[in-house]
VOGU-3710 file (C-alpha; in Angstrom, 3 decimals, decimal comma):
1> xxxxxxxxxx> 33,844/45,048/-97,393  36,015/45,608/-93,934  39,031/46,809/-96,085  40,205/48,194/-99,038  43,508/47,423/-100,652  45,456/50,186/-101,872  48,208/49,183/-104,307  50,668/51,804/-105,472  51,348/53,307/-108,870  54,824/52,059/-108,459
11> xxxxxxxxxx> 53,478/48,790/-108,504  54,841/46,253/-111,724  53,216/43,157/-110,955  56,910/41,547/-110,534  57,317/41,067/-114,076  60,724/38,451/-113,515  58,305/36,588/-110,796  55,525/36,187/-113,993  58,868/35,435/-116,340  59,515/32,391/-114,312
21> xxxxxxxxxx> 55,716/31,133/-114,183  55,079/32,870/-110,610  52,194/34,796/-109,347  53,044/38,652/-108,575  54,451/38,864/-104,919  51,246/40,099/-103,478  48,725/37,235/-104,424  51,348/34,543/-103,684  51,676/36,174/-99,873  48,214/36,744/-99,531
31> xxxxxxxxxx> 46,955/35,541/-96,436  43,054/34,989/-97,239  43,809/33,859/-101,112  41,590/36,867/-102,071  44,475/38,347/-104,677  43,982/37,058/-107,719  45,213/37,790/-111,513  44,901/36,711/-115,087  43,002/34,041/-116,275  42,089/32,861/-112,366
41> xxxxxxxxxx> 40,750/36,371/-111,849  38,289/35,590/-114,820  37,331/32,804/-113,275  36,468/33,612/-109,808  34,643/36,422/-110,967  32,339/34,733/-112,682  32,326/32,156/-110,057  31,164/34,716/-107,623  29,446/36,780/-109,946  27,188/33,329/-109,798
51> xxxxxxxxxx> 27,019/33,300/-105,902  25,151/36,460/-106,206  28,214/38,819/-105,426  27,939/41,897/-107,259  31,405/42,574/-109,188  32,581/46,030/-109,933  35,833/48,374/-110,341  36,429/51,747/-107,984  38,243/54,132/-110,083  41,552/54,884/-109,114
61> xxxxxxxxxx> 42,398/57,399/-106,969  45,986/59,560/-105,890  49,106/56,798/-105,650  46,796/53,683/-106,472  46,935/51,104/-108,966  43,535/51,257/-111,522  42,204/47,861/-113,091  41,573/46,525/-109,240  38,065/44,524/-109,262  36,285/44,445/-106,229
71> xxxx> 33,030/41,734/-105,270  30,468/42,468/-102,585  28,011/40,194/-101,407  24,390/41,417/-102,569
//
């Protein structure tokens, strides 16, 4: 990987964006398309998990957001 996102524990995951059908702020603005959540999330991880990339979750660590999934080409 050549970075890491770092999300804050103050993060909500813009819960009146989701009300109105939206993604979260962050994976609507994200410039590579690399943010996903939800049912998409399932999907492109086990659409790369097929491409060989190996899928796995850092633990969290001070002021960041747990549940983040991370894939690495093998």
């Amino acid at each position: 990987m050549d970075w890491i996102p770092i999300w804050s524990t103050k993060c909500v995951k813009c819960p009146a964006r989701r009300a109105d059908g939206d993604e979260p702020y962050c994976v609507y603005n994200c410039p590579h398309k690399a943010l996903f959540m939800g049912e998409q999330a399932a999907a492109e991880m086990e659409r790369l998990r097929q491409e060989g990339y190996r899928i796995y979750q850092l633990g969290s660590v001070e002021n960041t957001k747990d549940g983040i999934i991370y894939a690495d080409k093998q």
